[in-house]
C-alpha positions as CSV (number, residue, x, y, z in Angstrom):
1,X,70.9,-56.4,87.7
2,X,72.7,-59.4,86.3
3,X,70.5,-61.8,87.6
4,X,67.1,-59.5,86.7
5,X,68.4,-59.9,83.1
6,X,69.2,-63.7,83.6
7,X,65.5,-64.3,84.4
8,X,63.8,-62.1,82.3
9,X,65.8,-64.0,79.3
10,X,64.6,-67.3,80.6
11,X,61.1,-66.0,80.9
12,X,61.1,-65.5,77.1
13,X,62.7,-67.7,76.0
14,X,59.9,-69.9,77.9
15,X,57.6,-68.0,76.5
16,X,58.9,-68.5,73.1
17,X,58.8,-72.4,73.2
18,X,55.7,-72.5,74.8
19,X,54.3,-70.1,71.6
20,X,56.4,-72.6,69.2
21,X,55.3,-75.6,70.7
22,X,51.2,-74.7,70.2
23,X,51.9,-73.9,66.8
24,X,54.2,-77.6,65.8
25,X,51.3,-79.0,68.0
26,X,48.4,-77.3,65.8
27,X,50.7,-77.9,62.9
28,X,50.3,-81.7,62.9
29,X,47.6,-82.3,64.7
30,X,45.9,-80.5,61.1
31,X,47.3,-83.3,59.1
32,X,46.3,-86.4,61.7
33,X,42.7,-84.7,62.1
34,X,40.0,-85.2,60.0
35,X,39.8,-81.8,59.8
36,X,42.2,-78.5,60.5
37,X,41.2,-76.3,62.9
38,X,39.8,-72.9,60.8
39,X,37.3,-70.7,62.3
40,X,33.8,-70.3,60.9
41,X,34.1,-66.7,59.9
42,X,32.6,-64.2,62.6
43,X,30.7,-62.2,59.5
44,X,28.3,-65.7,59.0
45,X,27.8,-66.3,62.7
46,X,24.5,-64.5,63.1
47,X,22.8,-66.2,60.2
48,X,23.9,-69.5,60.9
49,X,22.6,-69.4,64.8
50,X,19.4,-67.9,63.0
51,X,19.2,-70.8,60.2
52,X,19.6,-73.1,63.3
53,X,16.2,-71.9,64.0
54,X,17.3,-72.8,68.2
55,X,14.2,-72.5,71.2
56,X,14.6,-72.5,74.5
57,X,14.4,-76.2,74.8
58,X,17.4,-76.9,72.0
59,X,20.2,-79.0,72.9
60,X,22.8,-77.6,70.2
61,X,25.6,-79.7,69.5
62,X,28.9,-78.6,67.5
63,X,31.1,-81.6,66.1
64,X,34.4,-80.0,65.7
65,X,33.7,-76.5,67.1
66,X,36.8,-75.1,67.5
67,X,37.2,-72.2,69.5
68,X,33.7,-72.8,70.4
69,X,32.0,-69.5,68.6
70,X,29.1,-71.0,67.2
71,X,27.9,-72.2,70.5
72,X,28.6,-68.8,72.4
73,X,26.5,-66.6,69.7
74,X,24.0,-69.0,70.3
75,X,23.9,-68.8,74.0
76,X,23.7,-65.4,74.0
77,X,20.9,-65.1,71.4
78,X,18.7,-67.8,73.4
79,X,19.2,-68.2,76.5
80,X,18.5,-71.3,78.0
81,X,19.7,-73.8,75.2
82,X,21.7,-76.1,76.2
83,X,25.4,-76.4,74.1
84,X,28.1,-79.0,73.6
85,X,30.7,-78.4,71.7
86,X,33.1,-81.3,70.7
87,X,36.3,-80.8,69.8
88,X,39.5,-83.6,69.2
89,X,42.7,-80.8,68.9
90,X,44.0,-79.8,71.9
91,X,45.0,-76.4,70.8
92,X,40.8,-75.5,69.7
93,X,40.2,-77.5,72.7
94,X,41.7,-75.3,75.5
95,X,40.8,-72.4,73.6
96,X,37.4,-72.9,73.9
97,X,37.2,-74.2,77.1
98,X,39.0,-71.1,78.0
99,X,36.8,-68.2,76.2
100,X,33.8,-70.4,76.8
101,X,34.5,-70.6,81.2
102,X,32.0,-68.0,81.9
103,X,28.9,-69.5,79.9
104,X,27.4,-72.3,82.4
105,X,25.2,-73.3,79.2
106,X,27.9,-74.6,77.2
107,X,30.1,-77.1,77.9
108,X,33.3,-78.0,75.6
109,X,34.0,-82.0,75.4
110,X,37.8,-83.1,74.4
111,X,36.3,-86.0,71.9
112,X,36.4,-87.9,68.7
113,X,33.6,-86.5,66.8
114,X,33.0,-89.9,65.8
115,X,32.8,-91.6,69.3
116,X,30.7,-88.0,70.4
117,X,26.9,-88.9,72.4
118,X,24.0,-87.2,69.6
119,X,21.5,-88.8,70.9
120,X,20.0,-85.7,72.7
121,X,20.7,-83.2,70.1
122,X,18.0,-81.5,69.1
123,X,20.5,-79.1,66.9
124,X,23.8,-80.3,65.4
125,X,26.1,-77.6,63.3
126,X,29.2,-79.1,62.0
127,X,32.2,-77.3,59.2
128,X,34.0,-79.9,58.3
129,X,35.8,-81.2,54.9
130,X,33.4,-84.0,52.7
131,X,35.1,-87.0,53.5
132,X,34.8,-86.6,57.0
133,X,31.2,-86.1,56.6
134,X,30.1,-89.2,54.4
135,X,32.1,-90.8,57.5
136,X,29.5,-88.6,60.0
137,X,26.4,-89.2,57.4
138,X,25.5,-93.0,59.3
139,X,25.9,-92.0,63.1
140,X,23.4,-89.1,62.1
141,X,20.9,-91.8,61.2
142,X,21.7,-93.9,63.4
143,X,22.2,-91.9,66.7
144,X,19.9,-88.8,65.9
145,X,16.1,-88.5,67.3
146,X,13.6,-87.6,64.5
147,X,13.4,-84.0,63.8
148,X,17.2,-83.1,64.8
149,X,18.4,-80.3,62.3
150,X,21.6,-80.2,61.0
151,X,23.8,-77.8,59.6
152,X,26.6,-78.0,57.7
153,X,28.6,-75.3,56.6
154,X,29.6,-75.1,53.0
155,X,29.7,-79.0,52.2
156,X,26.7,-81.3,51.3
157,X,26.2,-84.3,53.3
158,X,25.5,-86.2,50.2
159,X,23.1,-88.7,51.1
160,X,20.8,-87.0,53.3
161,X,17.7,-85.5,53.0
162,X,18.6,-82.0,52.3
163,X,15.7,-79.1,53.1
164,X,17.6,-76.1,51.7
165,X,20.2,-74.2,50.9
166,X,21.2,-71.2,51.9
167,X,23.4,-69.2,50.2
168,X,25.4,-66.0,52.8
169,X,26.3,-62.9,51.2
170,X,27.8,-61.1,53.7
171,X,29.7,-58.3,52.3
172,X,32.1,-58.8,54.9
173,X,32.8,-62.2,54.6
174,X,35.7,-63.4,52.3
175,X,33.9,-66.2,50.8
176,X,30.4,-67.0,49.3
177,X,29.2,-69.2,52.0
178,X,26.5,-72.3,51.6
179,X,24.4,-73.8,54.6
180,X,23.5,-77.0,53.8
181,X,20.0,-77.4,55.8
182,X,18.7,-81.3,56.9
183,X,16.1,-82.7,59.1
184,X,16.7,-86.0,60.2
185,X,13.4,-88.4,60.6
């Protein structure tokens, strides 16, 4: 019985670095990122994928996507897109390559966003802070085929040509939500 107890406190206590090392590791890897890991909020998910405005033939790419949500709504509404999803953190990383394993569409890159291939992106969603975007605005123009569409979620890419805005009010959401809507020719 001893040694049942021995083990079993071993086993947590394993268990209880491993859960302390994710979050030190998600902890910095926030402030050396260009941007933390935080969830586009489930409540927007639909209209986004809809404001996307995905066919079968899209190639939809996330820069910084996380868990990978974005591109697994979108699957699952249109079937044969293809996804990437691109993601630096090694926490969002394994999480979506993890709760994205059964989707052959989608497939989850461990990149820079900045040294990420765009060239076949027909679709490009990103949620990331300002300054990392006026860093992302001139590898959109210079990487992206005409008529890609880009979405950004609730920041302006300041210095291109933006088509519309669209403003969410979900009532479930905590926030008032923007999509900032571009066409790149």
């Amino acid at each position: 019985m001893l040694l049942f107890e021995l083990l079993l406190i071993t086993f947590l206590g394993l268990i209880l670095l491993f859960i302390c090392l994710v979050i030190i590791i998600n902890f910095i890897e926030s402030y050396i990122l260009d941007a933390p890991f935080i969830g586009t909020e489930k409540h927007i998910i639909d209209e986004i994928v809809s404001n996307l405005r995905l066919n079968k033939k899209s190639v939809l790419i996330d820069l910084g996507c996380g868990d990978g949500r974005v591109l697994r709504h979108a699957v699952t509404r249109i079937n044969d897109i293809s996804a990437i999803g691109i993601e630096k953190a090694l926490w969002p990383f394994f999480l979506a390559k993890f709760i994205s394993r059964y989707f052959k569409q989608i497939e989850i890159k461990k990149t820079n966003i900045f040294d990420a291939d765009i060239k076949n992106a027909t679709h490009i969603y990103v949620y990331l802070y300002p300054k990392c975007l006026s860093e992302l605005e001139e590898k959109f123009k210079r990487e992206c085929q005409d008529n890609v569409r880009i979405i950004s979620c609730d920041f302006e890419i300041k210095n291109l040509k933006l088509i519309d805005v669209v403003n969410l009010d979900n009532k479930l959401s905590k926030y008032k939500h923007k999509l900032f809507i571009y066409n790149i020719k």
